[in-house]
N, C-alpha and C positions, 0 to 999 in steps of 0.2 A: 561976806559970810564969815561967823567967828568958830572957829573948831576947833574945843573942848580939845585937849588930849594929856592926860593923864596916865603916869608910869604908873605900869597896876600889874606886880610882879606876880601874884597867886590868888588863888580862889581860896581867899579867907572873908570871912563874912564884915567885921569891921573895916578891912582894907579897901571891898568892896562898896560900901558905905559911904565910908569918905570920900573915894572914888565917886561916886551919884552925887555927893553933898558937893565936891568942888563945879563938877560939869553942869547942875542945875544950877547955883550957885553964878557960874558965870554965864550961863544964857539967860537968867533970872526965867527962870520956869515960873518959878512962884508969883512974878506978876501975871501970871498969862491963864490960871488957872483959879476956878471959881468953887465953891465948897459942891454946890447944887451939879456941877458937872459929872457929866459919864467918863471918865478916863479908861480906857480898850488899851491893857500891852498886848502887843504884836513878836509875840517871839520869835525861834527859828525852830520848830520840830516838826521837822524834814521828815524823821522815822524814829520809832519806837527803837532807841538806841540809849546809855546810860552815858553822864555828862564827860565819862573819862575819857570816851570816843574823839571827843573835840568837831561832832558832826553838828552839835546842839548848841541853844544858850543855853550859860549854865546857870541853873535853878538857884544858886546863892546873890547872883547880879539882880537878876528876876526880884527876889525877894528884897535885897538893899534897897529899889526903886520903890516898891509897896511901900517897907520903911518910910521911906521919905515922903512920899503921897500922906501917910495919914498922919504923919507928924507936922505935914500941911492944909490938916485939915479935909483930904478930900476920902473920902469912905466910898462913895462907887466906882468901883473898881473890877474889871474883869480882866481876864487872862484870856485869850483866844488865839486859836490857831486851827487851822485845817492842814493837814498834815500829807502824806502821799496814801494811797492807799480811802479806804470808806470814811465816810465822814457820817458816821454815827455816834451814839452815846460809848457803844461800849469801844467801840476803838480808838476815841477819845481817852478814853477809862483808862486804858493799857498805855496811851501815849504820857499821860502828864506821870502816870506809875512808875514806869521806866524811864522817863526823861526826868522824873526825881521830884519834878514840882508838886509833885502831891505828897504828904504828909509832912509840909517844910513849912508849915503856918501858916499856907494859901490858899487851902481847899475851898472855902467859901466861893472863891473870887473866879477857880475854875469852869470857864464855859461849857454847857452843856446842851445849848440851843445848837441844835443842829438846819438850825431853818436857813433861808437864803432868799433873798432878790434881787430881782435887777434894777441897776444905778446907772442913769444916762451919763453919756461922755459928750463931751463938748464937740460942737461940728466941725465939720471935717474930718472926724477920727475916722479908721477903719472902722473900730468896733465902735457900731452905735450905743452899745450897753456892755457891761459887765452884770453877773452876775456874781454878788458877794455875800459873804456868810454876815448873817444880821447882827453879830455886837458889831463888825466893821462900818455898817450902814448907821445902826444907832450911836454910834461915838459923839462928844461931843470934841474929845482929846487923843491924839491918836499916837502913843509911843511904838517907835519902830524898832525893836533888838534883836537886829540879824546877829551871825557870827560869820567871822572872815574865814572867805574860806574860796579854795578857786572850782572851778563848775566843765564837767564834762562838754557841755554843750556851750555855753555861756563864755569860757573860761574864766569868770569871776562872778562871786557871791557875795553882796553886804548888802547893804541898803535897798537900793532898788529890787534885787533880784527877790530878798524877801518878801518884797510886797503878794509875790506873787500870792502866797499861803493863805490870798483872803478868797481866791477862788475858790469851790466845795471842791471834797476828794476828787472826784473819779470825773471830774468836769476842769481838770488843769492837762490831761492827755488828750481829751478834744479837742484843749486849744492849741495842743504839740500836732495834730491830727492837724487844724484847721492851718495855723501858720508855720509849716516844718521848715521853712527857708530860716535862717539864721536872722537875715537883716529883716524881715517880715515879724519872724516872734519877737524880735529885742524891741521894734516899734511898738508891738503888743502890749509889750513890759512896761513902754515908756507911756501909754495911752492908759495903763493902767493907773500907775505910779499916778500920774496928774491928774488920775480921778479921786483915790484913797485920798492923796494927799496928808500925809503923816507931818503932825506939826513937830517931830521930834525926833532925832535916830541917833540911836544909843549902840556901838557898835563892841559887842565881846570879842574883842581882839587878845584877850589876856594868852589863849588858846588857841590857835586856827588850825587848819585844815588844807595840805597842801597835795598835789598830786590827781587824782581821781577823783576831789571831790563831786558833789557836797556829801556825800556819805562812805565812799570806796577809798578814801586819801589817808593820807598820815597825817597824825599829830604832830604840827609847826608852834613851837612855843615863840611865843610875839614879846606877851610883856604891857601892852597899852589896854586900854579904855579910849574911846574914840567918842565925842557925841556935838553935834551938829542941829541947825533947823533946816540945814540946806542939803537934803542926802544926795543930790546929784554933783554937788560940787565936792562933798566930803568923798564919796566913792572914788572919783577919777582923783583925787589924792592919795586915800588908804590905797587904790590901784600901786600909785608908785612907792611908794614906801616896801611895796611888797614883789618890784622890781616890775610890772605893769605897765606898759604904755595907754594910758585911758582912750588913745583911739583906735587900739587893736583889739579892744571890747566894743562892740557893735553898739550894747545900747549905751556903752559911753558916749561913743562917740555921736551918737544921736541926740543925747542929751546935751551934747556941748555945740550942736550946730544946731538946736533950738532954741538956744542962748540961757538952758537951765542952768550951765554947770560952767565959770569964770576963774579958773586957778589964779589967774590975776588978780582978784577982789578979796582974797582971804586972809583973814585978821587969825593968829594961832595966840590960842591963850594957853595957859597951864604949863606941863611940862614939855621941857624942847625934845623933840625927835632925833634923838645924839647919833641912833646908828643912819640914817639917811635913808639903808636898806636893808632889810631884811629879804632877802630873793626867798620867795614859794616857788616849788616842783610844781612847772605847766603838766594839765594830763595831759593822758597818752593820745586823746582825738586833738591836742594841739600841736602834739610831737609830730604830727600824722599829716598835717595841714600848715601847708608851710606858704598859703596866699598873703598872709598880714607880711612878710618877708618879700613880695616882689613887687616892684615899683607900683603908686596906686596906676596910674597909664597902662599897665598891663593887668591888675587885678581880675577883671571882669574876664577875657578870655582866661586867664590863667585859672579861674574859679570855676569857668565853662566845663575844661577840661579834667579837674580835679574829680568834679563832680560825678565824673563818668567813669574815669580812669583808676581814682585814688581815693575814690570814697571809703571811708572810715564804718565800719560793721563792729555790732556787740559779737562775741564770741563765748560762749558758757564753756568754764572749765565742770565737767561732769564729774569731779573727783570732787567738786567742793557741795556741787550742789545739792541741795535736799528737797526737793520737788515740791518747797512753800506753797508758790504759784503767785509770789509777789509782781514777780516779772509779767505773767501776760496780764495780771489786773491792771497793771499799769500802762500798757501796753496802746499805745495811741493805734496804730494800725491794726492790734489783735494778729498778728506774726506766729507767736508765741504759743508752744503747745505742752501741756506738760503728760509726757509717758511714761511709763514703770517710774514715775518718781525723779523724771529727768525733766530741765526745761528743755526744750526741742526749737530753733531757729529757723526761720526761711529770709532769704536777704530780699525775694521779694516783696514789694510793698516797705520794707525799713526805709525810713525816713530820718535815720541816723539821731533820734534824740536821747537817747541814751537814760531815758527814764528807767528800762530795766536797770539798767546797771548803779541807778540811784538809790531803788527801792529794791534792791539786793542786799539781805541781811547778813549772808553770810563771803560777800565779796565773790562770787562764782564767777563773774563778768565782767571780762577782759573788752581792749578795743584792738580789730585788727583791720587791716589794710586790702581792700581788693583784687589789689598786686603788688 
């Protein structure tokens, strides 16, 4: 696997540029791609949030990649993403508005097919099918540009975890509904992953996101541009770079015992990664959850226990909240009640995924401990 990685100090538009010119440049994108092709970017908009958040890609990377596409000749071009929350036209509208990409010289390219179908998975998968939003299906090229960022549930977000955004809105808490065990969804991820199959992941590291991500965290300034054809082996790298062990992430570590992902096979081109590490703030459900810390021989009992004892619960500070109702839309078990303008919690039925707390605009959602 050869990964790209380019010092990319700010969101300047030529710097960005050059940036995309050296990373396709040395994976020779340009052979791989044909004028008559459908080329699908795959962004990261998570939530209707503005690029200074560092929740997002940010819309000037987005647009250097366009750049380059038609200066290669390739004009179909779309922009897609399904985001948390409805996946309709107008909430679309509001998404690319406020995530910037709209009026940045893009708008054409902006997706507005809200349609979707299901795409068989290979046998033996859990999911016999996915269902995915139609530019994903109709691709003929499929660019992947998450942002780094670490994950409430997950505890890491890049490559793979983006993929997830090709499920429609309100059909991605079904599947927190259907697999809430940790090791069950990250299998999900990776059953996905291997169905999209993105020949390309371009990762916005200039900016990340540490702490409560993918939405509720802090702005972690990085520095790089990260881009790969191999996003399971580049993720369990950008992992350590970012002080990560890639097999205290589930679906890393899944990925690496499916023989996706070879840290021993990696060729690094471009610029050298001088600081080694950068450490991201774990969130607080990983502060909270201290199994990846106890020998793997005891894991299992030790997870038994957690599970009962030490489970981790969203908690709504009511002084922030403003009675949106993003939280119980999102809401895989429907928990969630909003009164006089409050969200209102029951721990029964929570299944700990921490969607509200993602799709929480105004950070209201805390994680606490059941003793």
């Amino acid at each position: 696997m050869i990964q790209s990685i380019v010092r990319t100090e700010k969101y300047d538009e030529e710097l960005l540029f050059n940036a995309v010119c050296r990373h396709f440049e040395t994976l020779k994108i340009a052979d791989e791609l044909k004028p008559e092709m459908k080329v699908v970017i795959k962004p990261n908009f998570v939530m209707a949030v503005k690029p200074e958040a560092a929740a997002t890609t940010h819309p000037l990377l987005i647009k250097s990649v366009v750049r380059w596409l038609r200066e290669h000749g390739i004009n179909n071009i779309t922009i897609a993403e399904s985001s948390g929350g409805l996946y309709t036209q107008e909430h679309l509208r509001k998404i690319y508005n406020v995530c910037s990409v709209a009026g940045a010289g893009m708008d054409e390219l902006l997706n507005f097919d809200t349609g979707a179908g299901p795409v068989s998975t290979r046998a033996g998968f859990a999911n016999g099918s996915f269902n995915i939003i139609n530019p994903i299906r109709e691709a003929d090229y499929i660019i992947n540009m998450p942002k780094l960022k670490t994950h409430g549930m997950t505890g890491f977000s890049c490559g793979m975890k983006n993929i997830f955004g090709v499920i429609p809105g309100l059909e991605k808490p079904q599947m927190h509904y259907r697999w809430p065990d940790i090791n069950d969804f990250s299998k999900m991820i990776l059953e996905l992953d291997m169905t999209v199959a993105p020949q390309l992941t371009l990762v916005d590291a200039v900016e990340g996101m540490e702490g409560n991500g993918p939405t509720g965290g802090d702005k972690k300034y990085f520095g790089y541009t990260f881009a790969a054809k191999d996003m399971y082996t580049q993720d369990c790298y950008i992992a350590k770079c970012i002080g990560i062990e890639p097999d205290d992430i589930v679906m890393l570590r899944l990925a690496r015992e499916a023989g996706l992902a070879n840290m021993d096979a990696v060729t690094f081109c471009g610029d050298e990664f001088t600081e080694k590490v950068i450490p991201f703030a774990i969130p607080d459900t990983k502060r909270l959850d201290f199994v990846d810390r106890v020998p793997g021989f005891l894991r299992k009992p030790a997870g038994f226990v957690m599970k009962r004892l030490l489970k981790s619960y969203p908690k709504v500070d009511t002084g922030l909240c403003v009675g949106c109702g993003r939280c119980a839309e999102s809401c895989p078990s429907h928990i969630i009640r909003i009164k006089n303008k409050k969200a209102h919690f029951t721990k029964r039925g929570c299944i700990s995924c921490f969607c509200c707390q993602e799709m929480c605009p105004m950070k209201a959602i805390s994680v606490k401990r059941a003793l």
